[in-house]
N, C-alpha and C positions, 0 to 999 in steps of 0.2 A: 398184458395178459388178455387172454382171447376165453371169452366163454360162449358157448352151443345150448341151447335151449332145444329140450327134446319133446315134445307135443305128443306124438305118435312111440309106444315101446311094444315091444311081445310079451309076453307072459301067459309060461307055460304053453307055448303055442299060439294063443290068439292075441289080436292084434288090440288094443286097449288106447284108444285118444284120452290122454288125460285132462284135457280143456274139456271133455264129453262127461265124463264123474265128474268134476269140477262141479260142472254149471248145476248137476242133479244133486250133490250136496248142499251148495249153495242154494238152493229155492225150498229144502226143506224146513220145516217149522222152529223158529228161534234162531237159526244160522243168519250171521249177519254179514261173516268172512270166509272161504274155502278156499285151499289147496290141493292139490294130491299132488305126489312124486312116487318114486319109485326106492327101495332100499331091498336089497337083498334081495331082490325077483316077487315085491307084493307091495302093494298099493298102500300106501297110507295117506289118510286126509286128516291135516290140519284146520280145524274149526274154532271158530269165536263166536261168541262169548265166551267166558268157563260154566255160563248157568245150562249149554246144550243138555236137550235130552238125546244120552247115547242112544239108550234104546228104541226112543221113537225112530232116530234119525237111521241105526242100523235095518229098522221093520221098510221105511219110505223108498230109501235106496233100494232095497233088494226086492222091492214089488216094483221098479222101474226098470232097473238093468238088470245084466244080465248074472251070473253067479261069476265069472270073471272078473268081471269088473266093479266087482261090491271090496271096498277098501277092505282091507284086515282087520287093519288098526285105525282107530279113530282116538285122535290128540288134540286134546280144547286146550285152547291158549286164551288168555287176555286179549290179546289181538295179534293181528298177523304183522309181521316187519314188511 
């Protein structure tokens, strides 16, 4: 079995690095672990701890990026696999 790792997707037209959300979720306050991927054409990051503050963390990101690139959904896990 052969898997492809995609770094770079579009959505809704513009061009979104997900290692670039990544690293911006990741450095904000109480994040210890971040992902994003992509599902159904919208961003979603996966974060740890479960004690995140959503809301801070939804305010940090979108006073950095851009409104594209601001995840939808934000899903705290225990930790990441």
């Amino acid at each position: 079995m052969i898997y492809v790792l995609i770094f770079k997707v579009t959505i809704n037209g513009y061009r979104v690095e997900l290692e670039e959300v990544s690293a911006v979720v990741s450095k904000c306050p109480g994040v210890n672990e971040a992902i994003v991927m992509v599902k159904d054409n919208a961003l979603i990051a996966f974060v740890s701890p479960l004690d995140v503050d959503v809301d801070l963390l939804r305010r940090r990101v979108a006073s950095v990026l851009p409104h594209y690139m601001i995840p939808t959904s934000l899903i705290k896990l225990d930790s990441l696999p």
